[in-house]
N, C-alpha and C positions, 0 to 999 in steps of 0.2 A: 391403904393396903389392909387388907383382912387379916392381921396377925393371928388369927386364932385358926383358919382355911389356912395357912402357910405354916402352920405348925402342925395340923393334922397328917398336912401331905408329907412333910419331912417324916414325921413318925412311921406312915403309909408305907412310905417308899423304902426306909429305913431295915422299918419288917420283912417288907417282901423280898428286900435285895439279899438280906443274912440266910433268910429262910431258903431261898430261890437257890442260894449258894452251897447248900449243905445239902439239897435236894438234887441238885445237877451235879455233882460229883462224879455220886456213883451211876448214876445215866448216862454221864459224858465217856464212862470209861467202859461201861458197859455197850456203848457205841461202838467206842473208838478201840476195843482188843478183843472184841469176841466176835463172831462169824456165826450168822445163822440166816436161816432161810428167810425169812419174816423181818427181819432186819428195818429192810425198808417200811412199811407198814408205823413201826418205832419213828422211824426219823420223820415221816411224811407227819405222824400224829402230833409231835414237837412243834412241828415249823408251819401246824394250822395256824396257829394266831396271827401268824402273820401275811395272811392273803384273807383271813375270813375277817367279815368288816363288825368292828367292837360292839355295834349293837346286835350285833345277831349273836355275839359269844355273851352281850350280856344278859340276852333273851333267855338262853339253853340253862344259864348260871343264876338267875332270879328264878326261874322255872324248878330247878332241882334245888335251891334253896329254900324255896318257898314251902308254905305251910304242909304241902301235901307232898311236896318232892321229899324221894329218898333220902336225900342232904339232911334237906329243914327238917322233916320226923326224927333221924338220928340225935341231931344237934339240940331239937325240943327234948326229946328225950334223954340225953345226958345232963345238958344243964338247964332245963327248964324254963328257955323264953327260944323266939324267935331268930333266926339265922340271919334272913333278907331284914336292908335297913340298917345292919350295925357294921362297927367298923370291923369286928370278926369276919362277914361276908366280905367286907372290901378285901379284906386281906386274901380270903379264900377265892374270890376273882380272879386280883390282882396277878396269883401267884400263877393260874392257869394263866393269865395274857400275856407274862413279863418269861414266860418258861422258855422261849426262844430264845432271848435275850441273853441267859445263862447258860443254856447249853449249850450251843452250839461257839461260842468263843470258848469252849472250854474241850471241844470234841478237833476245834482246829490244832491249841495246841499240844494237845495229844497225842492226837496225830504226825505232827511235825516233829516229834522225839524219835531220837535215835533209836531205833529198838534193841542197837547190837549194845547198849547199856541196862537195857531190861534182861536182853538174855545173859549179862554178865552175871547181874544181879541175881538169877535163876540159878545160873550153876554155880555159884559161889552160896547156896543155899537157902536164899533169904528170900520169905516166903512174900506172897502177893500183896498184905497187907503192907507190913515195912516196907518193902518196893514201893507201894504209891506213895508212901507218905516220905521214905527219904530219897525217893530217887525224883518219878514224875513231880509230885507238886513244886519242888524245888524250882524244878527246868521250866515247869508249866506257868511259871506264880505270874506271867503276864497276859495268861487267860483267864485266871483266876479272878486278877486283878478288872481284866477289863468286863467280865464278866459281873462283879459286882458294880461295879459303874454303871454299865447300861441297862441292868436293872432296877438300879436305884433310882437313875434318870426317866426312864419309859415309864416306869410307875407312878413316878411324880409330877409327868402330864398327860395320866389318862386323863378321859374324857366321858367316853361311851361306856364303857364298862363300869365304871364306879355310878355314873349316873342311874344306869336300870338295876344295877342291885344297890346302889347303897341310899339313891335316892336326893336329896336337898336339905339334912337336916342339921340346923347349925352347931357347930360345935362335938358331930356325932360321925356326919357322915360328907359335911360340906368339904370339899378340898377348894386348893388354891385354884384348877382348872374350872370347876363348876361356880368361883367366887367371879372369874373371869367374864365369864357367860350369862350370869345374874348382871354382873354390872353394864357388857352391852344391851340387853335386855331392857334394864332400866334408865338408857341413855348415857349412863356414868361414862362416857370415853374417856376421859383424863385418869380415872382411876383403874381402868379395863386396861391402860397403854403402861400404865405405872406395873403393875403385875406384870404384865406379858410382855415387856422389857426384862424384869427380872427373870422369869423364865426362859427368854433366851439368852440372855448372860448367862445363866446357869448350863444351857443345851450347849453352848459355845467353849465353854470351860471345859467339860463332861467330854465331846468330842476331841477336844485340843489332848487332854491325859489321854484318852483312848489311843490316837495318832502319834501321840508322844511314846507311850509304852512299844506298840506293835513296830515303830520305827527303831525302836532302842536307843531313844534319844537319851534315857537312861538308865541305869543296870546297876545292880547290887555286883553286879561281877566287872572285872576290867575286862577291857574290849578285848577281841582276839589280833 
């Protein structure tokens, strides 16, 4: 096994999940409690990555990263090297493919809140921010939760996406999925079956809390 591709991806996935997390937040609520026309337009642009196929999102994303795109001049521009190729792009990918993945468990259980505790919260005067933070994320924290799991999980077996922007470089931009694909390639099956057994032990784990949380198999609170 390629210790050094399984250490990337954990860091890969690690980043995009925390980051993914603190970015869908305020997306997930500004979905889920305000009302406007265009609305859908928002949700439809969310939930592209998951019907448009990885290499075509990772075309549009090596494309505007690249030397000439928007992205890549910005990024040469502030810090002075190249965007595509580094694990910076992975991340900046990543974060657009994995953006379903966080929002929307986090717009369900938003949604699912009582609102006649929001408006409790409203006439007893306590403004919008303190409301999210002591009232919804309390009630929410297993969208939260499941939120950053299958972000952390989907990230850590892309394939298409890391491939056309970050490319095959060891140690830089190789993950555990592209180590996979090297080793069919070069016949290695013994060591191709060793990985991609641990990756679905892992996919298997990741689903099992997922199913565990949304069931309420367990709860910081006593049952009702």
């Amino acid at each position: 096994m390629n210790a050094e591709a399984l250490l990337l991806s954990l860091r890969l996935a690690t980043t995009v999940a925390l980051l993914l997390v603190a970015l869908a937040l305020p997306l997930a609520y500004v979905i889920s409690f305000f009302e406007w026309r265009g609305k859908f337009l928002v949700e439809s642009a969310v939930a592209l990555p998951l019907v448009l196929p990885p290499t075509v999102l990772g075309f549009y994303a090596l494309t505007a990263m690249g030397p000439r795109g928007p992205v890549g001049k910005l990024w040469q521009l502030l810090f002075g090297h190249p965007l595509a190729f580094t694990f910076a792009g992975l991340v900046l990918a990543s974060l657009v493919y994995s953006l379903p993945f966080a929002v929307q468990p986090l717009v369900a259980s938003f949604e699912a809140l009582d609102r006649r505790l929001l408006d409790a919260s409203a006439v007893l005067g306590v403004g919008r921010t303190s409301t999210f933070r002591r009232v919804i994320l309390p009630l929410a924290w297993p969208g939260v939760l499941t939120a950053l799991i299958l972000s952390f999980a989907h990230t850590l077996g892309e394939f298409g996406v890391v491939l056309m922007v970050g490319g095959n470089l060891p140690g830089a931009t190789r993950t555990i999925s592209i180590d996979i694909y090297d080793r069919v390639q070069s016949l290695d099956y013994d060591g191709a079956q060793q990985t991609a057994l641990l990756l679905l032990l892992v996919s298997f784990v990741v689903l099992s809390v997922v199913y565990g949380v949304n069931r309420r198999a367990w709860s910081p609170w006593p049952a009702k």
